[in-house]
Residue frames as a rotation matrix with the C-alpha (Angstrom) as fourth column:
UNK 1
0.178 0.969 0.174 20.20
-0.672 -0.010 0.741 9.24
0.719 -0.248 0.649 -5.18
UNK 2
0.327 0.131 -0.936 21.55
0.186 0.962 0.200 6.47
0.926 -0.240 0.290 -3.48
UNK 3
-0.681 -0.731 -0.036 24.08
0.234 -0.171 -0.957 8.26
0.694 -0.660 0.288 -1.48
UNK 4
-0.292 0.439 0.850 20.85
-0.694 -0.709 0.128 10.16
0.658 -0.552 0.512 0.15
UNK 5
0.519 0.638 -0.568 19.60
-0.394 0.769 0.504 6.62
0.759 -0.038 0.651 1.02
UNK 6
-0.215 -0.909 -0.357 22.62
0.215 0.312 -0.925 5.83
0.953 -0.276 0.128 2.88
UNK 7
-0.900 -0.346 0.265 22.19
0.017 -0.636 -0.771 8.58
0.436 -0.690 0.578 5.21
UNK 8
-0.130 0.606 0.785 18.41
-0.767 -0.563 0.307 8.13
0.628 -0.563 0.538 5.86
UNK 9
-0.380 -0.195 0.904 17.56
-0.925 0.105 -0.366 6.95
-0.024 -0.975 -0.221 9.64
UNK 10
-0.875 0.094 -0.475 16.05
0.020 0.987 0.158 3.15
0.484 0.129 -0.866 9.73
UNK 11
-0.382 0.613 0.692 13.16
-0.800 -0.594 0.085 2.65
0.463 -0.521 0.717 11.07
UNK 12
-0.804 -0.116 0.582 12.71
-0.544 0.540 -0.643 0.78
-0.240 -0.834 -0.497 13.99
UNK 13
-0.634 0.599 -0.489 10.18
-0.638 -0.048 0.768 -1.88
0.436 0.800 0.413 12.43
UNK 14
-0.710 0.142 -0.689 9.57
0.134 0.989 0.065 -3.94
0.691 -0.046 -0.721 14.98
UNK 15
-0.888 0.360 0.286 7.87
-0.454 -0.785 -0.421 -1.55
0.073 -0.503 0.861 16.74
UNK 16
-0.630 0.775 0.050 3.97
0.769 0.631 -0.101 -2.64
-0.110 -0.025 -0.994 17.42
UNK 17
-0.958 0.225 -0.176 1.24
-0.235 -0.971 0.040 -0.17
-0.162 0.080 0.984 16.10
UNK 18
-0.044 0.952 0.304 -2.53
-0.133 0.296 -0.946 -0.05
-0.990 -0.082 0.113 16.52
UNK 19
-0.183 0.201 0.962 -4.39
0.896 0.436 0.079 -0.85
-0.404 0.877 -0.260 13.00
UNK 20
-0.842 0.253 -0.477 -4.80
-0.226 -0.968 -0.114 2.34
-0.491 0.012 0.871 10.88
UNK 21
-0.222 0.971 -0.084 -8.34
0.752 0.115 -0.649 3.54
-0.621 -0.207 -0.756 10.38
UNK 22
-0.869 0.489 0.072 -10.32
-0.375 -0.747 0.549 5.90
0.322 0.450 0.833 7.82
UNK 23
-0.846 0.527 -0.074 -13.24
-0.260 -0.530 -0.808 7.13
-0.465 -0.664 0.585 8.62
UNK 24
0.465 0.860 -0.211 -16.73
-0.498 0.056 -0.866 5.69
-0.733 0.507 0.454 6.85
UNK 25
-0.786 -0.459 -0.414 -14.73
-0.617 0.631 0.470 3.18
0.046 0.625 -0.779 5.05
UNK 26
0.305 0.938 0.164 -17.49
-0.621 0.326 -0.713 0.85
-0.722 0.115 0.682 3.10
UNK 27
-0.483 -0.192 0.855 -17.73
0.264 0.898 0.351 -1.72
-0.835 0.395 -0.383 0.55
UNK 28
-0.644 0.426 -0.635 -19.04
-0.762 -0.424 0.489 -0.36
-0.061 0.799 0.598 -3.07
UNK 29
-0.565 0.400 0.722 -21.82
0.372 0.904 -0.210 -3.28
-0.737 0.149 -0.660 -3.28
UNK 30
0.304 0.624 0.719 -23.54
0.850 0.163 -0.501 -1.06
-0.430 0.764 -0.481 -5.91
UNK 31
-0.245 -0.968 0.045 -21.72
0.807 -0.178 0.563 0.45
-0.537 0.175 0.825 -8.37
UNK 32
-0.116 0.655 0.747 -24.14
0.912 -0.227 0.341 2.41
0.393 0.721 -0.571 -9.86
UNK 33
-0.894 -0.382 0.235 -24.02
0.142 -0.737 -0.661 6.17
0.425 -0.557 0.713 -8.49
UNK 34
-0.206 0.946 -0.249 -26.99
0.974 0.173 -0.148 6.53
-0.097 -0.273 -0.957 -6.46
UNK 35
0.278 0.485 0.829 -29.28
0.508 -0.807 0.301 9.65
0.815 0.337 -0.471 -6.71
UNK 36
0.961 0.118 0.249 -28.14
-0.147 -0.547 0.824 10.99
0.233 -0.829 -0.508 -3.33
UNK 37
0.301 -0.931 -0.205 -24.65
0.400 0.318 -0.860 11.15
0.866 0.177 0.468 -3.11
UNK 38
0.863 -0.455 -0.218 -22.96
0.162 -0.159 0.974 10.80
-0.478 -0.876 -0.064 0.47
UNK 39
0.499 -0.859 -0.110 -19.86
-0.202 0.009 -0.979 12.46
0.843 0.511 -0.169 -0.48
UNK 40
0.209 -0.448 0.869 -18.43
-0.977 -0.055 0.207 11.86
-0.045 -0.892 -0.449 2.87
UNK 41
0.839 0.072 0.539 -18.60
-0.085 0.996 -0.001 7.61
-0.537 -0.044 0.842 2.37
UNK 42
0.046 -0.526 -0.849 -15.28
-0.990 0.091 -0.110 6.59
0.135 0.846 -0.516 0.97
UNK 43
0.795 0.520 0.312 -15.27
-0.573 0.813 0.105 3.71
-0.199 -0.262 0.944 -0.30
UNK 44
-0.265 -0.914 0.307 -11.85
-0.771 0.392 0.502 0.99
-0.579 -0.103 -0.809 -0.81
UNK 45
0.720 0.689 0.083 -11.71
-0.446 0.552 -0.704 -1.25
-0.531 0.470 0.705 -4.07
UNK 46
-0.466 -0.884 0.044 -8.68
-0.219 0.164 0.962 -3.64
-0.857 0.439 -0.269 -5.42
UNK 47
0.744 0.608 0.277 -8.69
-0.003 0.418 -0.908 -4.36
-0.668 0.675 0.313 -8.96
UNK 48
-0.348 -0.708 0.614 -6.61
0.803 0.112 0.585 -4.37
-0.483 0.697 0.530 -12.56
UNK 49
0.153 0.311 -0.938 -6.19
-0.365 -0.864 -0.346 -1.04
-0.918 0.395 -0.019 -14.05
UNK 50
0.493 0.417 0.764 -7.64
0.655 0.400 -0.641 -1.70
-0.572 0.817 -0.076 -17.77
UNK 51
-0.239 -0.728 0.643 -6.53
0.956 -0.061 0.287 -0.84
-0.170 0.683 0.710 -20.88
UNK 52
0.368 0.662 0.653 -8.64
0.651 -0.685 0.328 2.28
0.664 0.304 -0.683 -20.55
UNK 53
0.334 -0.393 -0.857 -6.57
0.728 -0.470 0.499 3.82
-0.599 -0.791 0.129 -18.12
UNK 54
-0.011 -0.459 0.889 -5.37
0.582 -0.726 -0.368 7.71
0.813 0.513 0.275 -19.24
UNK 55
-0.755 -0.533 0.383 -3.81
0.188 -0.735 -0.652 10.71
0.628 -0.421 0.654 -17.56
UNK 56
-0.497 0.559 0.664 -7.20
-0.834 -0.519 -0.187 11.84
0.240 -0.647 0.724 -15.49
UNK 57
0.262 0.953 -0.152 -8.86
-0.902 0.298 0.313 8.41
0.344 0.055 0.938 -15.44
UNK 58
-0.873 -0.458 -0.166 -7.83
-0.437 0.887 -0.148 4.57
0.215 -0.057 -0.975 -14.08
UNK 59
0.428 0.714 -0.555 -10.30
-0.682 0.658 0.321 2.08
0.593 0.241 0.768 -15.53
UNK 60
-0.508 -0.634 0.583 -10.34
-0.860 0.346 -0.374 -0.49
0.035 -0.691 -0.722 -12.70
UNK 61
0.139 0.610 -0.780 -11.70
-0.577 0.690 0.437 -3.66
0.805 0.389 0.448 -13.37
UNK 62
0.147 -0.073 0.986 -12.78
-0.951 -0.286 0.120 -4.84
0.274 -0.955 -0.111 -10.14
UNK 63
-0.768 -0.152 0.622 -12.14
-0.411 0.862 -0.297 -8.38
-0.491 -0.483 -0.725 -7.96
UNK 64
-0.088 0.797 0.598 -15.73
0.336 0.589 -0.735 -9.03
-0.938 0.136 -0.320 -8.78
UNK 65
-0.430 -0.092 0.898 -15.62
0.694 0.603 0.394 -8.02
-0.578 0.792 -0.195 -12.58
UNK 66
0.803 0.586 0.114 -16.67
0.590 -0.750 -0.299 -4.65
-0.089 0.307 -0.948 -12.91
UNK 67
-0.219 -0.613 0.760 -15.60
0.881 -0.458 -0.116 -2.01
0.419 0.644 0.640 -14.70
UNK 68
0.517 0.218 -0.828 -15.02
0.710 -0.650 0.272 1.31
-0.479 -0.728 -0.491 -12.41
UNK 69
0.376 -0.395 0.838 -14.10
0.244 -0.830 -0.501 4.83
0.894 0.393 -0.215 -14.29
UNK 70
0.719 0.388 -0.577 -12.73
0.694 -0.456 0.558 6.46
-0.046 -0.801 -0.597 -11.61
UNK 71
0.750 -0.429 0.504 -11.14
-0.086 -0.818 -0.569 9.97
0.656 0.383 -0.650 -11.93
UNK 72
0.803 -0.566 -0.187 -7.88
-0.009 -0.326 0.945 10.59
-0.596 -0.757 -0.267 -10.81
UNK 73
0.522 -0.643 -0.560 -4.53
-0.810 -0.169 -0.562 11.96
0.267 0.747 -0.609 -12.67
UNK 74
0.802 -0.139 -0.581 -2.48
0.141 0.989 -0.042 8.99
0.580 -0.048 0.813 -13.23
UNK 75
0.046 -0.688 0.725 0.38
-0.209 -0.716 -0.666 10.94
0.977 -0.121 -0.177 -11.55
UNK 76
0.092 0.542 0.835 -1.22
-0.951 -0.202 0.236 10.31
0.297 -0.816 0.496 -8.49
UNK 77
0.872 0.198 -0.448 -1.15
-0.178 0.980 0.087 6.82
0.457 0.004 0.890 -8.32
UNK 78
0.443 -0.628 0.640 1.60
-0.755 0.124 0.644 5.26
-0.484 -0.768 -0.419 -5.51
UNK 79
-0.099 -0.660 0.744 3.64
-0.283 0.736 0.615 3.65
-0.954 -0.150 -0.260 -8.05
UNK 80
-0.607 0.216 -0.765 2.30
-0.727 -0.541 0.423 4.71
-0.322 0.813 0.486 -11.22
UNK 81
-0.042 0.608 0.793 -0.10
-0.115 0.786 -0.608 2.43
-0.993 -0.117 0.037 -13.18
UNK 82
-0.604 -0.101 -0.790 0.16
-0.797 0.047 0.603 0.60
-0.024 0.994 -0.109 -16.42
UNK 83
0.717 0.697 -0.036 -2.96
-0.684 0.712 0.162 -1.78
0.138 -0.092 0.986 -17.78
UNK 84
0.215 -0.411 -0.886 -2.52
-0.151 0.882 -0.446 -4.86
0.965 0.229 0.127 -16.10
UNK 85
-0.691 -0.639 0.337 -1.07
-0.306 -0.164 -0.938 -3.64
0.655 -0.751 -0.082 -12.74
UNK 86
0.109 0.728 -0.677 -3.17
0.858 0.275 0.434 -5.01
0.503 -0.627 -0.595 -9.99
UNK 87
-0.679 -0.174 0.713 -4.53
-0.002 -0.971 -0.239 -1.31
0.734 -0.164 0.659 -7.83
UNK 88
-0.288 0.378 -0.880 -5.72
0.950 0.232 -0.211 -1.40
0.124 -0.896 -0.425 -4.48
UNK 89
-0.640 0.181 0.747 -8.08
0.277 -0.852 0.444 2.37
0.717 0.491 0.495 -4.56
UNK 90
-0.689 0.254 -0.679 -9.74
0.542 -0.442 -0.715 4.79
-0.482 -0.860 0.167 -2.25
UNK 91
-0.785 0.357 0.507 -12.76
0.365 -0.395 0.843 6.45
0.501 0.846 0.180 -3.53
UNK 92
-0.323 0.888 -0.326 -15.99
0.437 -0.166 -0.884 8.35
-0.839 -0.428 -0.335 -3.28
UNK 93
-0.248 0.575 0.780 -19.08
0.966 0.089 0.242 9.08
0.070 0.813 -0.578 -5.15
UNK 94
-0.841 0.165 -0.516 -19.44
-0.233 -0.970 0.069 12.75
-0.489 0.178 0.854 -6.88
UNK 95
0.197 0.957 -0.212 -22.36
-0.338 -0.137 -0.931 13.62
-0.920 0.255 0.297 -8.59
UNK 96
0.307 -0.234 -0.922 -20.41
-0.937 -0.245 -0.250 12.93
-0.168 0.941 -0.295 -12.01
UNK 97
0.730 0.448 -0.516 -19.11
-0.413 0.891 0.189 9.56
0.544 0.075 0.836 -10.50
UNK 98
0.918 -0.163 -0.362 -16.30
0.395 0.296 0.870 8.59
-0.035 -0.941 0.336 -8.81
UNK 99
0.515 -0.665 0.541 -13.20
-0.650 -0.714 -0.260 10.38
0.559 -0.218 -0.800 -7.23
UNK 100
0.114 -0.493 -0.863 -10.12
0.691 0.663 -0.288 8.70
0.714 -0.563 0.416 -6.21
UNK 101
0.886 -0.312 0.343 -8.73
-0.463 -0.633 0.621 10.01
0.024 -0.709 -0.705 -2.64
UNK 102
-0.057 -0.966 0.252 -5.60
-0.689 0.221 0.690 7.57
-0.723 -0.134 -0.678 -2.31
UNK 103
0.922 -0.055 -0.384 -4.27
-0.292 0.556 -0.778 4.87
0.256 0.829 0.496 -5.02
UNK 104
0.447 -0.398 0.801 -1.90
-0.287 0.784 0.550 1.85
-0.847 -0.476 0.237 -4.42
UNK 105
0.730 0.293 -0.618 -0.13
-0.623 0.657 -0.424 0.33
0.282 0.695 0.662 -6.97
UNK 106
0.466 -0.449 0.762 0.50
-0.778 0.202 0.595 -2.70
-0.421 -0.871 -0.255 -5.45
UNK 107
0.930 -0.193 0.312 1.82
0.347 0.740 -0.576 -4.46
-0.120 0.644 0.755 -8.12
UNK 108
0.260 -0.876 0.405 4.91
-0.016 -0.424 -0.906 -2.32
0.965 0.229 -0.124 -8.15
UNK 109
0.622 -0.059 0.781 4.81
-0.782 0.000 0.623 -2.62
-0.037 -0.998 -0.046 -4.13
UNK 110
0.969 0.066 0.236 5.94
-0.145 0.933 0.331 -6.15
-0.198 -0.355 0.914 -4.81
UNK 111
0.587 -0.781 -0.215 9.50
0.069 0.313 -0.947 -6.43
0.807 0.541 0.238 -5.24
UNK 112
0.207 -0.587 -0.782 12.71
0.978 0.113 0.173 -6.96
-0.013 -0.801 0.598 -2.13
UNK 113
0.793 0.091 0.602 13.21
-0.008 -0.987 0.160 -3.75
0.609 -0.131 -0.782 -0.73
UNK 114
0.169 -0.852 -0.495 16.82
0.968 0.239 -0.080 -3.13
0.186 -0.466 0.865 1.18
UNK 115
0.894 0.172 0.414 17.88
-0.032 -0.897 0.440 -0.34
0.447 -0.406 -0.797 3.49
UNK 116
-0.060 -0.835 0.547 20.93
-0.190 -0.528 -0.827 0.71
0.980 -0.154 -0.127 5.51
UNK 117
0.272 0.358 0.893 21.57
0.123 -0.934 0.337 -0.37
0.954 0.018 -0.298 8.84
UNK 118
0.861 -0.241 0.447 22.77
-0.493 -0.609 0.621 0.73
0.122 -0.755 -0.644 12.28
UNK 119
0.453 -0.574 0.683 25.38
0.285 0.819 0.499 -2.27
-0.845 -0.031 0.534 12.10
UNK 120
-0.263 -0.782 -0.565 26.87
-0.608 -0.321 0.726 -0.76
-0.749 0.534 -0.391 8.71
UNK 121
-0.823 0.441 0.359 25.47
0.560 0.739 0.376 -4.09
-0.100 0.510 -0.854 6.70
UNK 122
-0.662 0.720 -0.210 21.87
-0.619 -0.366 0.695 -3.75
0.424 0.590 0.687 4.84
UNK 123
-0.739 0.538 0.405 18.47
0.240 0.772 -0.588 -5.38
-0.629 -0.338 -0.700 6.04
UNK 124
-0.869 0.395 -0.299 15.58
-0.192 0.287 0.938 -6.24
0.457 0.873 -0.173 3.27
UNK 125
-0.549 0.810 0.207 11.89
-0.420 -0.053 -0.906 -6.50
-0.722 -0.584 0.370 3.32
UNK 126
-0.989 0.143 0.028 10.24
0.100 0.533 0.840 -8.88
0.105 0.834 -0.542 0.53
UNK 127
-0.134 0.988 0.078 6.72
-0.679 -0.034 -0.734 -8.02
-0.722 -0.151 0.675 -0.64
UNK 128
-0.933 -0.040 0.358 5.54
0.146 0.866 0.477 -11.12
-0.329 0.498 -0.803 -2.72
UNK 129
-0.517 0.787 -0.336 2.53
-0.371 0.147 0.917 -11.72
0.771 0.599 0.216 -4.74
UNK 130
0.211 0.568 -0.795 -0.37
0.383 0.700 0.602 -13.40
0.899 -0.432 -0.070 -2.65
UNK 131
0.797 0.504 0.334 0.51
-0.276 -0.188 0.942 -11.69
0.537 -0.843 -0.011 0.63
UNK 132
0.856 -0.396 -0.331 3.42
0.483 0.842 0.241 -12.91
0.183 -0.367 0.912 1.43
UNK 133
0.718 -0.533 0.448 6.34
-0.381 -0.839 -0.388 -11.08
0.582 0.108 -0.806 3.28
UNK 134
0.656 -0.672 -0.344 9.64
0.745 0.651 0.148 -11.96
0.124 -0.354 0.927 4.46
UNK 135
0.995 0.104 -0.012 12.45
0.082 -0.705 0.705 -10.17
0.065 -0.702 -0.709 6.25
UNK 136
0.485 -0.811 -0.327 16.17
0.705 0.584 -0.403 -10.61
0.518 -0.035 0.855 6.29
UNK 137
-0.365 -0.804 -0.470 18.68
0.895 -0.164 -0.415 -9.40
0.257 -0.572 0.779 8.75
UNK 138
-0.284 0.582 0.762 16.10
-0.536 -0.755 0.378 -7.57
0.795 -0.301 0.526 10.69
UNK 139
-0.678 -0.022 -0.735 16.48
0.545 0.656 -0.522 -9.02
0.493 -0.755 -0.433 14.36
UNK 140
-0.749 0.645 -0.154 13.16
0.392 0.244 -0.887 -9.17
-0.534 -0.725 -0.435 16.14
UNK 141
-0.198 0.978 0.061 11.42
-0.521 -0.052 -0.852 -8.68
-0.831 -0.200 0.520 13.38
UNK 142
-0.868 0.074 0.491 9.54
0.291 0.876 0.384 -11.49
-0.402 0.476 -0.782 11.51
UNK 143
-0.172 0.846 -0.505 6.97
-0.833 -0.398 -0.383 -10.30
-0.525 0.355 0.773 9.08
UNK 144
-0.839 0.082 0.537 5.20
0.391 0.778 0.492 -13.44
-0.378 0.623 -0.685 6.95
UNK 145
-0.139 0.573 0.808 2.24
0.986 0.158 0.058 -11.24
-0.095 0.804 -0.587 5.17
UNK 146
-0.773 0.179 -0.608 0.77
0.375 -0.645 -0.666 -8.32
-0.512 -0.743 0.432 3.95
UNK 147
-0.193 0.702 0.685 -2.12
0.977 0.070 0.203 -6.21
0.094 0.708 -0.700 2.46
UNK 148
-0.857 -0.001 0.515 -3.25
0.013 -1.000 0.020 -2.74
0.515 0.024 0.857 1.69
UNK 149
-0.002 0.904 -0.428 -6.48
1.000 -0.005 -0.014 -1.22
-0.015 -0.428 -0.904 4.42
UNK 150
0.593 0.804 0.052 -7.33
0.805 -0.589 -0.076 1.97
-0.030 0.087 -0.996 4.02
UNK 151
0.835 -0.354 0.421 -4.51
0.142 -0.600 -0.787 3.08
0.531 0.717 -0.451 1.75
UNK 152
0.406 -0.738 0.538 -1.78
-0.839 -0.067 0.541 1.43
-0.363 -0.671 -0.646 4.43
UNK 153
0.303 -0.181 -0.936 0.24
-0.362 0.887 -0.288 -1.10
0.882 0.426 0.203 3.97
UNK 154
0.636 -0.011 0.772 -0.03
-0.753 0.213 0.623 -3.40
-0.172 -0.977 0.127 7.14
UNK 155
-0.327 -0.607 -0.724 3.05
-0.443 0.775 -0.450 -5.85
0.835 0.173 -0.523 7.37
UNK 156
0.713 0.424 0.558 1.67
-0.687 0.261 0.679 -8.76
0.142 -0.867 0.477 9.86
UNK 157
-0.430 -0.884 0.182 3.86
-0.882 0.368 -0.296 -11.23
0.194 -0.287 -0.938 12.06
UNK 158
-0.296 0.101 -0.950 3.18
-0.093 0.987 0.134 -14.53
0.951 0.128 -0.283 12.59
UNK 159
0.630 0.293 0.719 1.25
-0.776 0.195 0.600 -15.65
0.036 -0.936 0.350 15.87
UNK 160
-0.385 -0.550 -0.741 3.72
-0.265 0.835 -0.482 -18.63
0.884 0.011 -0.468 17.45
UNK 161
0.217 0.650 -0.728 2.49
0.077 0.732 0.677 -21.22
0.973 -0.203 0.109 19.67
UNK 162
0.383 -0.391 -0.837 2.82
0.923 0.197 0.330 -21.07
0.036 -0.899 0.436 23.34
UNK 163
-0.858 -0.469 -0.209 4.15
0.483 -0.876 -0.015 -16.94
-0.176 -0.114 0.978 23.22
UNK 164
0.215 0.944 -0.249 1.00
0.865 -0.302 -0.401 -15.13
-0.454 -0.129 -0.882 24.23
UNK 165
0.269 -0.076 -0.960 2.78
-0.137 -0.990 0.040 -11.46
-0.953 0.121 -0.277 23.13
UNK 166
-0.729 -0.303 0.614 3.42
0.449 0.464 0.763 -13.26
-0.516 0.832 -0.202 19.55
UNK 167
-0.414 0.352 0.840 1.83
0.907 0.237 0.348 -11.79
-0.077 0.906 -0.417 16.53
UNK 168
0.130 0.436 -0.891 1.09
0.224 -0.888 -0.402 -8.32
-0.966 -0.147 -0.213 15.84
UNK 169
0.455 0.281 0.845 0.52
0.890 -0.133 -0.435 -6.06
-0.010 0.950 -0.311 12.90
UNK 170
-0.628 -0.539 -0.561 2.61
0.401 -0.842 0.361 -2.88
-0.667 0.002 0.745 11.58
UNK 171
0.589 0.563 0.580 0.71
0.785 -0.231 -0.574 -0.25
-0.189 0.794 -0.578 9.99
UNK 172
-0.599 -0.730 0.329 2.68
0.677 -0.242 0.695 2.27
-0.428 0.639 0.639 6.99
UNK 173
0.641 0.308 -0.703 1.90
-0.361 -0.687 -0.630 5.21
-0.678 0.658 -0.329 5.26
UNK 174
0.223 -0.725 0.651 3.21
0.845 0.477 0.242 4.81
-0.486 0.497 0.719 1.82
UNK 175
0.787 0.288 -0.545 4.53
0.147 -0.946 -0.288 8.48
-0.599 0.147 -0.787 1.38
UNK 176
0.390 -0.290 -0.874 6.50
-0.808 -0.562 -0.175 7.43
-0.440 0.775 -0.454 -1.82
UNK 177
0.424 0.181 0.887 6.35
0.390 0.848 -0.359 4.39
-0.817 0.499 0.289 -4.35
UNK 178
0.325 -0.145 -0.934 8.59
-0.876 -0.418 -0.240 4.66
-0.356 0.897 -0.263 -7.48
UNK 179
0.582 -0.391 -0.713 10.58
-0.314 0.701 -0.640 1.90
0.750 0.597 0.285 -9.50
UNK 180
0.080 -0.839 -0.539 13.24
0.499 0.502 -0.706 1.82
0.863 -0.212 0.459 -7.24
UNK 181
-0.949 -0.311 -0.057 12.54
0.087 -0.081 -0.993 3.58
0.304 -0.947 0.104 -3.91
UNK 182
0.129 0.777 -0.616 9.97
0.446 0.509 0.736 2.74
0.886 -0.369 -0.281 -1.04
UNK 183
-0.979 -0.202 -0.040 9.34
0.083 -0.211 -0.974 5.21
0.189 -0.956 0.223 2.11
UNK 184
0.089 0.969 -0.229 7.17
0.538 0.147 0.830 4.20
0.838 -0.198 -0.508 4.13
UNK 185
-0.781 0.037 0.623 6.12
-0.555 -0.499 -0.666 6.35
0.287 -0.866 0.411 8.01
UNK 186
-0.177 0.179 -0.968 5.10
0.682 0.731 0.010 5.51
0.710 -0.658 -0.251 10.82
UNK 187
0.799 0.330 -0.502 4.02
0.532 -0.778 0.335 8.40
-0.280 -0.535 -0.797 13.31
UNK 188
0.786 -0.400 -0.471 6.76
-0.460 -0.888 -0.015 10.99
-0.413 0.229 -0.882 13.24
UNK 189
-0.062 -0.943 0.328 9.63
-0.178 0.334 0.926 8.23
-0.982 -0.001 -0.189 11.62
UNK 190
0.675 0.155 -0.722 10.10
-0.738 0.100 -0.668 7.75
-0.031 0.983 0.182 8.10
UNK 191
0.190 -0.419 0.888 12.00
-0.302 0.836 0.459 4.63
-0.934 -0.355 0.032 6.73
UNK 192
0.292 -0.064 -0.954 13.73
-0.816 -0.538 -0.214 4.60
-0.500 0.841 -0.209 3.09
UNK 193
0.537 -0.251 0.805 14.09
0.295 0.950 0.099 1.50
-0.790 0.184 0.584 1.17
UNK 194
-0.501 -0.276 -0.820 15.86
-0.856 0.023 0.516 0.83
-0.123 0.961 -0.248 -2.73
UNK 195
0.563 0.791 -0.237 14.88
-0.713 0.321 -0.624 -1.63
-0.418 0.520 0.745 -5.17
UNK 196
-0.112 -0.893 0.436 16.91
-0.404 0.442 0.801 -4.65
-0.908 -0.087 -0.410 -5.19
UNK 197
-0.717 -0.176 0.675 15.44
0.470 0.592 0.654 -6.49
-0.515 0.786 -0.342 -8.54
């Protein structure tokens, strides 16, 4: 597995990229299913997948303390999900209740990621608890946070004083989250990490 890693292309990260966007992206402020269901609204909720979690379901006990059923095979989940894991969900309301469309687990997101590159040497990306990201031997680029928005992960740079073109934001598909490998894309590039700890 690794060898394949070797061989895939880096991706230029320092690149600058508009914010990514879903459509009708809302706040759940009532959790209750309403009698009219807009299936079109999706809505975007972080929480701790509960001990109820099972193969078709992730119980998601939310930021604010609710308890959300919300269908989806656990399979599905970007990084699988065991109670406890902190999950960063897409969703919308069905008549039955609620349907995941994308799933995060960004508790497995968090660990130093290392790649191949062009120089023959390796360069690293640290996701951290709290937001916090950090780079290494990745000249010109300086990531210091991130978070999940509408089932991206945005890695942001630091604004610096006096450097008006300072600070900007990458935005990621995450189109594959296991223990130990991390590819994220970017319009037509893809960009393969490993799992250093």
């Amino acid at each position: 597995m690794k060898k394949i890693l070797y061989f895939a292309l880096p991706l230029l990260l320092c690149m600058s990229c508009e914010w990514g966007t879903t459509t009708n992206v809302g706040n759940d402020d009532s959790l209750e299913v309403d009698s009219v269901v807009d299936s079109t609204m999706v809505y975007e909720v972080r929480g701790i997948a509960g001990d109820g979690t099972s193969m078709n379901v992730l119980e998601l006990i939310t930021d604010r303390l609710d308890t959300l059923d919300i269908e989806i095979p656990v399979s599905m989940i970007a990084g699988g999900v065991e109670a406890g894991d902190e999950v960063d969900v897409l969703y919308s309301k069905t008549d039955d209740g609620y349907m995941a469309n994308i799933a995060i687990n960004t508790t497995a997101l968090q660990h130093l990621w290392t790649q191949p590159c062009s120089t023959g040497g390796t360069q690293s990306l640290e996701i951290s608890p709290e937001g916090h990201a950090s780079t290494y031997d990745m000249p010109g680029v300086d990531y210091d946070a991130w978070s999940i928005l509408n089932g991206q992960l945005l890695l942001h740079s630091p604004r610096k004083a006096a450097v008006e073109s300072s600070g900007y934001t990458d935005t990621f598909d995450i189109l594959l989250l296991t223990a130990d490998t991390l590819v994220l894309g970017n319009n037509d590039t893809h960009s393969v990490f490993w799992c250093e700890n």
